[in-house]
N, C-alpha and C positions, 0 to 999 in steps of 0.2 A: 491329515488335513493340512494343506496348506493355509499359506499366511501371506499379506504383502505390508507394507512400512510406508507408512508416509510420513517425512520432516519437511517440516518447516520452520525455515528462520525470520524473525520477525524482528521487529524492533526494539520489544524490550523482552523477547525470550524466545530458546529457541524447543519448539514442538515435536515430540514424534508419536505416533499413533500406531500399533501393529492389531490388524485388524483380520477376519474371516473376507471369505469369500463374496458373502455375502451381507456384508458389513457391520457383522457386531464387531464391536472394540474391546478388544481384549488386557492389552493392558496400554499404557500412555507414559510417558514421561516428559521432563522439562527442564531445563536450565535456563537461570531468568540473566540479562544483562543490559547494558546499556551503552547509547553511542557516545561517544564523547563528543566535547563543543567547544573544541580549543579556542574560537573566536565567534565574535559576531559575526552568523549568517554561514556558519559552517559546522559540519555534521557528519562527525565520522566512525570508525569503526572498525577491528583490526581483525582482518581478514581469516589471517590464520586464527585467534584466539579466537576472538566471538563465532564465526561462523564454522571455519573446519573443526575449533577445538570443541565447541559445544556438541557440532553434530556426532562427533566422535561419543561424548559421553553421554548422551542422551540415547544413541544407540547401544553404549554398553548395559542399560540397564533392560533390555527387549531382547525375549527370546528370540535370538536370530537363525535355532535352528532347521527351522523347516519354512523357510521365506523364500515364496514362489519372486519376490520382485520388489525393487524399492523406487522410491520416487521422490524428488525434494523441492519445495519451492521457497521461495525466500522474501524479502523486502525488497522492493525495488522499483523502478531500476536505479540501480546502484554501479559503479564504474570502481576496479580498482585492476594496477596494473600489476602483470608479475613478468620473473626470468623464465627460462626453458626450464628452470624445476618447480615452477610453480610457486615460486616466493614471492611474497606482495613486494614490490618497491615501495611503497608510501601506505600509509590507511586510508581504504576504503572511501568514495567519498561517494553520500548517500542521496536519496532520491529528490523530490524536489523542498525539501526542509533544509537542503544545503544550498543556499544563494549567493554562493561566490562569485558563479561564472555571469553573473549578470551584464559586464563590459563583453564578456565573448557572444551574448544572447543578441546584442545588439548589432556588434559586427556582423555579424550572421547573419540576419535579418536583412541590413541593410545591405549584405551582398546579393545575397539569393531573392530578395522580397516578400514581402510579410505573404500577400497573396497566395503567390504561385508556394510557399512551404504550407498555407495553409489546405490549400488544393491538392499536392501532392504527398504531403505528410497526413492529413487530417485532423491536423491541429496548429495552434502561435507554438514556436520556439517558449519556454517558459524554463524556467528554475526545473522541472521535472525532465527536460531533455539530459538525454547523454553526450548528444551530441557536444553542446557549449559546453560541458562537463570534460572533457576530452580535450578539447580545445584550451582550455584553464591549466589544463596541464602541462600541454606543450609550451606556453608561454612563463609559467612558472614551475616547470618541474626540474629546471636545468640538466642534468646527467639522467635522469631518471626516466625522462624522457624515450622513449625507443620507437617510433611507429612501428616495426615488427613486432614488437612486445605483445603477447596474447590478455589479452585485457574481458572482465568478467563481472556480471551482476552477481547476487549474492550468491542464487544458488546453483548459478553455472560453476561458478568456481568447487563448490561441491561436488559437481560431477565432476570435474577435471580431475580432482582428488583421488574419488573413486574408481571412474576409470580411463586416465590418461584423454576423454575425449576433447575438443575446444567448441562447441555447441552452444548455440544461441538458440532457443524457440521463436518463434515467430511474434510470440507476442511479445514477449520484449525486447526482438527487434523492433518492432512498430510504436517504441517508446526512445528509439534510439536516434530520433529526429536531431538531425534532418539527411539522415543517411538509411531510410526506410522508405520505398513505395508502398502507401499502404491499399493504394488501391489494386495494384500488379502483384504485391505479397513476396517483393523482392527487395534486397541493397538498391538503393538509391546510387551506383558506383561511380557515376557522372557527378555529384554532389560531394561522397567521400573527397576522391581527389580537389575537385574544388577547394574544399575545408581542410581538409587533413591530407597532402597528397602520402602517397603510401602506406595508410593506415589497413593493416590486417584486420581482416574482418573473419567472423568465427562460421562454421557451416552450418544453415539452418534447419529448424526442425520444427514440428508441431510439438505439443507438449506432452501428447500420450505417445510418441514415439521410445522404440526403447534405442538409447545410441551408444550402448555398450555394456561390458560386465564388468566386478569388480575386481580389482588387480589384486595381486596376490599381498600388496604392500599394506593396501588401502582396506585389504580381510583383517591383516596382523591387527589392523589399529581400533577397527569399529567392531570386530568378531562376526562379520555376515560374510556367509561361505564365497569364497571364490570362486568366479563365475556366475557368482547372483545376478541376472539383467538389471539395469538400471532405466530407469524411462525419466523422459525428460524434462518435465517439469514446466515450471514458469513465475509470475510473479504471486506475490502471496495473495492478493487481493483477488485475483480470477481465479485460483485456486482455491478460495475459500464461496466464491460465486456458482462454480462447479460442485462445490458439494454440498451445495443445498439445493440443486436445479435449475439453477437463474441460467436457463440454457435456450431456453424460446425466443424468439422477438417479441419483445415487450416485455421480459420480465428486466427487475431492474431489482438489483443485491444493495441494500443500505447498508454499509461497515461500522460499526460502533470498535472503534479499538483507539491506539495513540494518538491514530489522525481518522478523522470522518474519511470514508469512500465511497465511491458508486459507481457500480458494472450495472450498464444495460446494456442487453445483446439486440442486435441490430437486423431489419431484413438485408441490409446488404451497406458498402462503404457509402460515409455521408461528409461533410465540412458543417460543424457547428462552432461559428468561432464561439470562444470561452467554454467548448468541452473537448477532448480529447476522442479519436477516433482511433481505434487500434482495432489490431488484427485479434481475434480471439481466440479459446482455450480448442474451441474442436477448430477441424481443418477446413481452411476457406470461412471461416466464420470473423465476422465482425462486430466489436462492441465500441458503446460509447462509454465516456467514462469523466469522472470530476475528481479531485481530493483537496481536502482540507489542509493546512498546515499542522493546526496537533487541536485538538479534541481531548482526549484521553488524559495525554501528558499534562493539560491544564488543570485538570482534578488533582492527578498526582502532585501536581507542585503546589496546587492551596491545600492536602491533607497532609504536606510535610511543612508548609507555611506557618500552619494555625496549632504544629505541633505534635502532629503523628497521628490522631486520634482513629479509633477502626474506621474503616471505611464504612459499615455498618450503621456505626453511632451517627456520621458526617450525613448520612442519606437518612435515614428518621428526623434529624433537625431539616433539611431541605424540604422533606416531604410534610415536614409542619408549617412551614412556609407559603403563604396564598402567591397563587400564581401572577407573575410580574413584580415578583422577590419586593414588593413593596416598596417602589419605588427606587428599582437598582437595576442597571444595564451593565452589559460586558460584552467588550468587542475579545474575541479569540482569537485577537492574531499576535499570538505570543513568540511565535518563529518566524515571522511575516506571514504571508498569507496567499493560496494557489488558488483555489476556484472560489469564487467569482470576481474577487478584486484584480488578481495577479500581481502583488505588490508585496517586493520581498523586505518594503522598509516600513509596513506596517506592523504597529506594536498590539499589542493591549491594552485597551481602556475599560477603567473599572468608574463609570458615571452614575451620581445620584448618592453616591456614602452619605451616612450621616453617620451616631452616635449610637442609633437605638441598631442598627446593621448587625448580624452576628455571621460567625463561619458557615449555618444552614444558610441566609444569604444568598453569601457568595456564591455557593457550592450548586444552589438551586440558579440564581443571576449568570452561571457558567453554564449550567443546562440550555438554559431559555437562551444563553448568544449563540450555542451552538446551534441549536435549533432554528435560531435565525438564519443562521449563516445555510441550512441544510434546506430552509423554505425557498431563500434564492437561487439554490443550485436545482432545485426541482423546477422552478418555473422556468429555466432555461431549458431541461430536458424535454419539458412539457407532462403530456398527460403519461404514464404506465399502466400497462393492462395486470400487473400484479407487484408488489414491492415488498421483498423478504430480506427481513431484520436480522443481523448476526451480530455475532465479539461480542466483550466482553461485558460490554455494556449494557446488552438488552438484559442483564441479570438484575436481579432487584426494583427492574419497570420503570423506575421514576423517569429514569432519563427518554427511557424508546418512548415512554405517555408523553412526556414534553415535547416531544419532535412529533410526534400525531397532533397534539394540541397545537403544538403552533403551527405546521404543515398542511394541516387538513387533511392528512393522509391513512391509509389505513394501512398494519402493517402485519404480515405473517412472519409469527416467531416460531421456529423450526426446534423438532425435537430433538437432533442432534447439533450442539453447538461448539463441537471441538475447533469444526477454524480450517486453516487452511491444508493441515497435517489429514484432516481426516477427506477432503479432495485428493490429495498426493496419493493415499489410497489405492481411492478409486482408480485413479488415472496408471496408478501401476498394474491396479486388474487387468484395465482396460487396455495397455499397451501391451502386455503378453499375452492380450486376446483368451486369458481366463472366466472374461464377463464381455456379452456384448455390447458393441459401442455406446448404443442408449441408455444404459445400466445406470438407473435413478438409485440412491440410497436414502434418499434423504424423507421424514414424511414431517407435516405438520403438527403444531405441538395448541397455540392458540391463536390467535388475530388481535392486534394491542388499533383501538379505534379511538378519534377522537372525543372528547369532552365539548359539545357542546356548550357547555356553560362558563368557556373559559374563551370563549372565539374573541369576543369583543377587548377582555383584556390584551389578549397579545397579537389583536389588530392592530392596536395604537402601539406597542412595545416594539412590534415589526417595523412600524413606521418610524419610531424613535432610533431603532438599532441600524435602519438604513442609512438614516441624514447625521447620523453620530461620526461616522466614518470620512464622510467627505466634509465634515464641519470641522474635525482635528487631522487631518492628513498635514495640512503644511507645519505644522507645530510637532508632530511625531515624527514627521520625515529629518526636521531640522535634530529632533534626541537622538532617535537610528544613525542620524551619521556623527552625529559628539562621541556617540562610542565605537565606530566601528576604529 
């Protein structure tokens, strides 16, 4: 029997899944890490370590020897430069949680016109482009600098590793605004030069394409046979959309992990300003798309806040908590914040503390602002003919019930929840044409519906958590910049 691999590198660890034909999961593995945050408004990540060294050892612990094919997607898009041997010059600088390049978002902008990038990218220039990311560099990178230099999202660089190729998928080129046609499904090349004149640009692919085998170097180091095809991958977010089926138009992937996300596939290219328009995972396909700035990470930083305590313990006091944490709000924008404010100098606001307040709270006060923040990114998308719940977070309910309660939405939780490794998978079936292209794996597990009986509370919470935001923006804007 064959086998195929699917890694994925994520934010705070990185995945790989070696699974059947027909997709049981055999066995898994993981290495957990994290990006560093040398400054306010910046988020990075070393290249070789976190992403080639993990993937390295997370492959050493999977039988790699009867594996028809691998596949890898990563976090992104993420920008990092390297020499002709594939050595990063600088770390990694990560996807829109890193808002440095903000003076270069503007230039940009105001060279090319908000407009016309909106109309032909399918999205604003935002903290999530590569493009101003690239741009940041040339103006600060002094020596390091190269416009030939072959430059790499997380888990393209992985393939590079693997097999010598320089390959961009489609879909994150279409995040690499504003040097993406997303409506033509080409480089934007008239815009490169513009921006960046002689910027090398990598050869494009879809993401079930296979665009090489693995070198005989790149076998020594991970133990997957020489020659193994490698298929192309993509970002982790549409990779983990792909393997649960968020593959129709109108379905629509809700992300519970570090940062909130959301993949809807599209009948064809659209311009919605405040959401993101990219090329998607099959070919000629188009989705929409929104993200959060951190969701996930905000739990992790109030259960290391309040002292470690299990995660477990933290989620029974939350869930003993009546809904609208009794009189306590929390804005989630702890990195600043991408869909729907797009405001890289907003903080977190924790409104309503008193005395009688404890850590269930907060912990519950952080569900419900997420939740907020996930209600206003749906009413932009509008209506979804189906919305399927994943990561790490639909585990234990509380939180995916709180996003139904205050969303009004209903959500299907899928009975494989590995993530984006167990997409990679597929997509490596799929690309050595082992399984045919429609090749579904994924099936239902239950439907998490709203609570009625909570509507009217976090009607008025919703309405609190919107006018919180523009009621402390100039007083937070003036803190964000005392520390930058």
């Amino acid at each position: 029997m064959s086998f195929v691999i699917g890694v994925d590198i994520g934010t705070g660890s990185t995945k790989a899944v070696l699974s059947t034909l027909d997709g049981e999961v055999v066995a898994v593995a993981r290495r957990d890490h994290a990006p560093s945050l040398p400054q306010p408004g910046w988020a990075e990540m070393d290249a070789e370590r976190d992403w080639w060294g993990d993937v390295v050892e997370v492959l050493a612990e999977l039988d790699t020897t009867d594996v028809a094919a691998v596949c890898v997607s990563g976090l992104g898009p993420c920008v990092v430069q390297t020499d002709d041997d594939l050595r990063p010059r600088r770390p990694a600088i990560l996807y829109g949680v890193d808002t440095r390049s903000t003076r270069e978002i503007a230039e940009i902008t105001d060279r090319l016109g908000a407009d016309a990038i909106l109309e032909r990218c399918g999205k604003d220039l935002s903290s999530q482009a590569i493009g101003p990311k690239l741009a940041w560099l040339r103006r600060h990178a002094g020596d390091a600098w190269r416009p030939q230099d072959r430059w790499f999202s997380a888990h393209t660089y992985v393939v590079a590793r693997l097999t010598g190729e320089w390959v961009l998928d489609h879909h994150t080129a279409s995040q690499c605004d504003p040097f993406y046609d997303v409506r033509r499904q080409d480089w934007a090349t008239d815009w490169v030069e513009a921006v960046l004149p002689g910027l090398a640009l990598p050869r494009l692919v879809w993401p079930s394409d296979q665009v090489g085998v693995v070198r005989w170097d790149a076998a020594e180091r991970t133990g997957l046979p020489e020659g193994t095809p490698v298929v192309a991958g993509t970002v982790d977010a549409w990779a983990e959309a792909f393997s649960v089926g968020v593959r129709r138009p109108g379905d629509l992937m809700l992300m519970y992990g570090s940062t909130m996300f959301f993949v809807q596939v599209l009948p064809g290219p659209t311009s919605v300003r405040g959401l993101w328009t990219t090329s998607g995972v099959e070919r000629g396909s188009h989705t929409l798309a929104a993200g959060m700035a951190t969701s996930g990470t905000v739990t992790t930083w109030l259960q290391d806040l309040t002292g470690g305590a299990p995660f477990e313990t933290l989620l029974e006091e939350a869930a003993a908590v009546p809904a609208g944490s009794e009189g306590l709000v929390l804005l989630p924008y702890f990195s600043g914040e991408r869909t729907p404010i797009y405001d890289p100098l907003a903080r977190g606001v924790i409104a309503g503390l008193t005395l009688r307040h404890g850590r269930g709270h907060l912990l519950r006060a952080a569900y419900e602002g997420i939740a907020c923040g996930v209600r206003q990114i749906l009413d932009i998308f509008g209506p979804a003919d189906r919305i399927v719940a994943v990561g790490g977070g639909t585990q234990g309910g509380l939180w995916a019930q709180i996003v139904s309660d205050v969303a009004g939405i209903e959500q299907v939780v899928p009975r494989q929840t590995i993530g984006a490794s167990y997409g990679d998978a597929l997509l490596a079936a799929i690309g050595i044409g082992a399984v045919p292209p429609d090749t579904d794996w994924t099936r239902p597990d239950h439907v998490v519906a709203p609570d009625p009986a909570t509507a009217s509370t976090y009607a008025s919470l919703l309405q609190t958590f919107t006018e919180l935001y523009p009621a402390t923006r100039e007083q937070v804007h003036r803190l964000a910049r005392s520390a930058l």
